[in-house]
N, C-alpha and C positions, 0 to 999 in steps of 0.2 A: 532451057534444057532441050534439046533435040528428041524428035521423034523415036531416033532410034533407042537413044539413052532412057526415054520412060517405058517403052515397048519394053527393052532387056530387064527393069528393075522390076515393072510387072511380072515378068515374067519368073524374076529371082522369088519374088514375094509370092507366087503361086505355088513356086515349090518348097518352097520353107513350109508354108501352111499346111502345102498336102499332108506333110511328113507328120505321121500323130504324136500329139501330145503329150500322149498316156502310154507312148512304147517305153518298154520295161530294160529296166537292166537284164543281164545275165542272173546276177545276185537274187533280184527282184523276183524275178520268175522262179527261180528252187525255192525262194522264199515261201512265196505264194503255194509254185507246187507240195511243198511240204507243207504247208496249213491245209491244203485240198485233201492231202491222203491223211491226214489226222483226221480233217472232218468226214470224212467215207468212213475210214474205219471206226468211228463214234456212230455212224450211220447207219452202218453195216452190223453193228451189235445189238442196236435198238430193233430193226428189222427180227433178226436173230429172233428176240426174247418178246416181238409184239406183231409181228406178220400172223396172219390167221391161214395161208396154207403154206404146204410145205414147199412147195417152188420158190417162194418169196423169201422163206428161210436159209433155204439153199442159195440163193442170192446175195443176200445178207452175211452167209459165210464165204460165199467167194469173193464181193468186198472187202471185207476185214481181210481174208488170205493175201489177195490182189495186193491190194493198197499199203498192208504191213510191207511188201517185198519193194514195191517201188518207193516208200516211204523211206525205205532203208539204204536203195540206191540211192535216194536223191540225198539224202545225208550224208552219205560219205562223200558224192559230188559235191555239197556245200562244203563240206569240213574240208577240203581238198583249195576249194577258193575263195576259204576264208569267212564264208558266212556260219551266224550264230543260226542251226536250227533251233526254230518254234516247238513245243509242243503243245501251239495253242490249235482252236477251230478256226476257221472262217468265219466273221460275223453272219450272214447268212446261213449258216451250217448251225450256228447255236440259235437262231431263230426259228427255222427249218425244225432241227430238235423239240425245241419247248413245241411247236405246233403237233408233232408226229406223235410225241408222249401222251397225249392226249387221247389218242384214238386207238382201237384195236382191232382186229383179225378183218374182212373185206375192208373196211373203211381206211385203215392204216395201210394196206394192199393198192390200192388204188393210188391213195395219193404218195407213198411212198416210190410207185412205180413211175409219177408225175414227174414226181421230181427228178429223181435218177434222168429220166430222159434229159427233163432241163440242164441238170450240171453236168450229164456227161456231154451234150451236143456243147454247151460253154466250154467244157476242157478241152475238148479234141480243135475244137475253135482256135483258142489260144496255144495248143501243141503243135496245133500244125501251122500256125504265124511263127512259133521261137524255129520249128524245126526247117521252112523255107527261108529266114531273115537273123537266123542264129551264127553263132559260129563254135567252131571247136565240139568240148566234151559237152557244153549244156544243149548245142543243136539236135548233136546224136544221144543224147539220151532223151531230147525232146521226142525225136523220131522214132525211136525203139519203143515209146509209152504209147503209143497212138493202135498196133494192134489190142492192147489188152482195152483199152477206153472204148475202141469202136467194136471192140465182141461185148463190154457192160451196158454200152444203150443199144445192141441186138439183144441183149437179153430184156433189159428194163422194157421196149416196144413191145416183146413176142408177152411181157408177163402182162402190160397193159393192155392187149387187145384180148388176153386168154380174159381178162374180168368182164 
Protein backbone atom coordinates (compact mmCIF):
# COMPACT_ATOMS: atom_id res chain seq x y z
CA UNK A 1 0.00 0.00 0.00
CA UNK A 2 1.48 3.37 -0.65
CA UNK A 3 2.17 6.10 1.61
CA UNK A 4 -0.35 8.18 0.39
CA UNK A 5 -3.13 5.57 0.46
CA UNK A 6 -2.55 4.86 4.43
CA UNK A 7 -2.08 8.63 5.14
CA UNK A 8 -5.76 9.24 3.23
CA UNK A 9 -7.52 6.01 5.24
CA UNK A 10 -5.92 7.37 8.46
CA UNK A 11 -7.22 10.13 7.85
CA UNK A 12 -10.83 8.74 6.80
CA UNK A 13 -10.77 6.75 10.10
CA UNK A 14 -9.93 9.90 12.18
CA UNK A 15 -13.01 11.25 10.93
CA UNK A 16 -15.33 8.60 11.26
CA UNK A 17 -14.28 8.39 14.99
CA UNK A 18 -14.48 12.12 15.68
CA UNK A 19 -18.11 11.85 14.68
CA UNK A 20 -20.08 10.74 18.16
CA UNK A 21 -21.44 7.76 18.75
CA UNK A 22 -24.18 8.85 20.86
CA UNK A 23 -25.57 11.63 18.35
CA UNK A 24 -29.26 11.52 18.46
CA UNK A 25 -31.84 11.29 16.01
CA UNK A 26 -34.35 14.07 15.50
CA UNK A 27 -37.07 11.55 17.12
CA UNK A 28 -34.45 10.68 19.85
CA UNK A 29 -34.00 14.03 21.09
CA UNK A 30 -38.20 15.15 21.40
CA UNK A 31 -38.06 11.94 22.90
CA UNK A 32 -35.74 12.50 25.51
CA UNK A 33 -37.00 16.20 25.46
CA UNK A 34 -40.30 15.25 26.41
CA UNK A 35 -39.03 12.67 29.32
CA UNK A 36 -37.08 15.90 30.53
CA UNK A 37 -40.25 18.18 30.80
CA UNK A 38 -42.21 15.20 32.51
CA UNK A 39 -39.38 15.00 34.86
CA UNK A 40 -39.14 18.93 35.74
CA UNK A 41 -42.64 19.01 36.10
CA UNK A 42 -42.83 15.86 38.56
CA UNK A 43 -39.87 18.09 40.08
CA UNK A 44 -41.22 21.05 40.07
CA UNK A 45 -44.40 19.94 42.21
CA UNK A 46 -42.35 18.08 44.64
CA UNK A 47 -40.48 21.57 45.15
CA UNK A 48 -43.99 23.08 45.24
CA UNK A 49 -45.32 20.75 48.41
CA UNK A 50 -41.46 20.27 50.14
CA UNK A 51 -39.32 23.56 49.62
CA UNK A 52 -39.02 25.30 52.99
CA UNK A 53 -39.07 28.96 51.59
CA UNK A 54 -41.15 30.65 49.39
CA UNK A 55 -38.59 31.56 46.61
CA UNK A 56 -37.93 27.85 46.05
CA UNK A 57 -41.78 27.47 45.83
CA UNK A 58 -42.10 29.88 43.41
CA UNK A 59 -39.58 28.16 41.38
CA UNK A 60 -41.06 24.91 41.62
CA UNK A 61 -44.25 26.59 40.20
CA UNK A 62 -42.65 28.15 37.30
CA UNK A 63 -41.11 24.66 36.34
CA UNK A 64 -44.35 22.89 36.43
CA UNK A 65 -45.81 26.36 34.46
CA UNK A 66 -42.49 26.38 32.07
CA UNK A 67 -42.06 22.76 31.38
CA UNK A 68 -46.06 21.97 30.96
CA UNK A 69 -45.94 24.71 27.98
CA UNK A 70 -42.70 23.26 26.28
CA UNK A 71 -43.89 19.68 27.04
CA UNK A 72 -46.72 20.48 24.97
CA UNK A 73 -44.96 22.06 22.16
CA UNK A 74 -42.64 19.34 21.94
CA UNK A 75 -45.77 16.89 21.58
CA UNK A 76 -47.19 18.21 19.02
CA UNK A 77 -43.68 18.57 17.24
CA UNK A 78 -43.45 14.66 17.91
CA UNK A 79 -46.98 13.89 16.86
CA UNK A 80 -46.30 15.85 13.72
CA UNK A 81 -43.06 13.30 13.01
CA UNK A 82 -44.43 10.50 14.01
CA UNK A 83 -43.09 9.90 17.49
CA UNK A 84 -45.08 8.09 20.24
CA UNK A 85 -44.78 10.57 23.34
CA UNK A 86 -43.63 9.22 26.69
CA UNK A 87 -45.40 10.19 29.62
CA UNK A 88 -42.69 8.48 31.60
CA UNK A 89 -39.62 10.44 33.82
CA UNK A 90 -36.09 10.17 33.06
CA UNK A 91 -34.45 7.46 35.14
CA UNK A 92 -32.36 9.86 36.79
CA UNK A 93 -35.37 12.24 37.48
CA UNK A 94 -37.07 9.10 39.29
CA UNK A 95 -34.04 8.65 41.30
CA UNK A 96 -33.28 12.32 41.79
CA UNK A 97 -37.17 12.10 43.19
CA UNK A 98 -37.01 9.10 45.70
CA UNK A 99 -33.85 11.12 47.01
CA UNK A 100 -35.60 14.73 47.37
CA UNK A 101 -38.70 13.00 49.06
CA UNK A 102 -36.89 12.51 51.70
CA UNK A 103 -35.84 15.75 52.79
CA UNK A 104 -37.53 18.90 53.79
CA UNK A 105 -37.77 22.88 53.86
CA UNK A 106 -33.44 24.22 53.89
CA UNK A 107 -32.12 20.84 53.36
CA UNK A 108 -34.51 19.98 50.33
CA UNK A 109 -33.71 23.89 49.18
CA UNK A 110 -30.31 23.32 48.82
CA UNK A 111 -30.06 20.22 47.27
CA UNK A 112 -33.00 20.75 45.03
CA UNK A 113 -31.30 23.90 44.01
CA UNK A 114 -28.06 21.48 43.18
CA UNK A 115 -29.60 19.92 41.05
CA UNK A 116 -31.72 22.13 38.99
CA UNK A 117 -28.26 23.73 38.09
CA UNK A 118 -26.97 20.30 37.10
CA UNK A 119 -29.99 19.27 34.68
CA UNK A 120 -30.39 22.52 33.50
CA UNK A 121 -26.48 23.28 32.50
CA UNK A 122 -27.11 19.29 30.90
CA UNK A 123 -30.16 20.49 28.91
CA UNK A 124 -29.15 23.67 27.52
CA UNK A 125 -25.77 21.39 26.68
CA UNK A 126 -27.73 19.14 24.50
CA UNK A 127 -30.20 22.15 23.16
CA UNK A 128 -27.85 23.98 22.01
CA UNK A 129 -25.73 20.78 20.11
CA UNK A 130 -29.60 19.86 18.28
CA UNK A 131 -29.96 23.61 17.72
CA UNK A 132 -26.32 24.31 16.00
CA UNK A 133 -26.19 20.55 14.23
CA UNK A 134 -30.23 20.15 13.94
CA UNK A 135 -32.23 20.69 11.07
CA UNK A 136 -35.73 21.88 10.15
CA UNK A 137 -38.74 22.25 12.95
CA UNK A 138 -36.76 20.13 15.87
CA UNK A 139 -33.38 22.73 15.40
CA UNK A 140 -35.86 25.68 15.83
CA UNK A 141 -37.74 24.52 18.45
CA UNK A 142 -34.38 23.32 19.92
CA UNK A 143 -33.23 27.00 19.70
CA UNK A 144 -36.42 28.78 20.99
CA UNK A 145 -36.10 26.37 24.41
CA UNK A 146 -32.75 27.56 25.39
CA UNK A 147 -34.05 31.27 26.65
CA UNK A 148 -36.44 29.81 29.12
CA UNK A 149 -33.67 26.88 30.29
CA UNK A 150 -30.83 29.53 30.56
CA UNK A 151 -33.39 32.05 32.72
CA UNK A 152 -34.23 28.38 35.08
CA UNK A 153 -30.40 27.82 35.97
CA UNK A 154 -30.17 31.95 36.49
CA UNK A 155 -32.67 31.33 38.79
CA UNK A 156 -31.54 27.76 40.38
CA UNK A 157 -27.69 29.66 40.88
CA UNK A 158 -29.19 33.27 42.32
CA UNK A 159 -31.61 30.48 44.84
CA UNK A 160 -28.18 28.42 45.64
CA UNK A 161 -26.00 31.21 46.63
CA UNK A 162 -29.22 33.14 48.54
CA UNK A 163 -28.71 29.60 51.12
Amino acid sequence: MSRLTTVSLSLALIAALSVPAFAKTEKEFLSDAIKGDNSEVALGQLAISKAGSDPMKTFGQMLVDDHSKHRNEAMSLATKLGVSPSSEMTPEARREMDRLQKLTGPEFDRAFSRLMIQDHEKDISEFKKEAASGQGSVQQFAAQSLPVLEKHLQMAKSLESAK
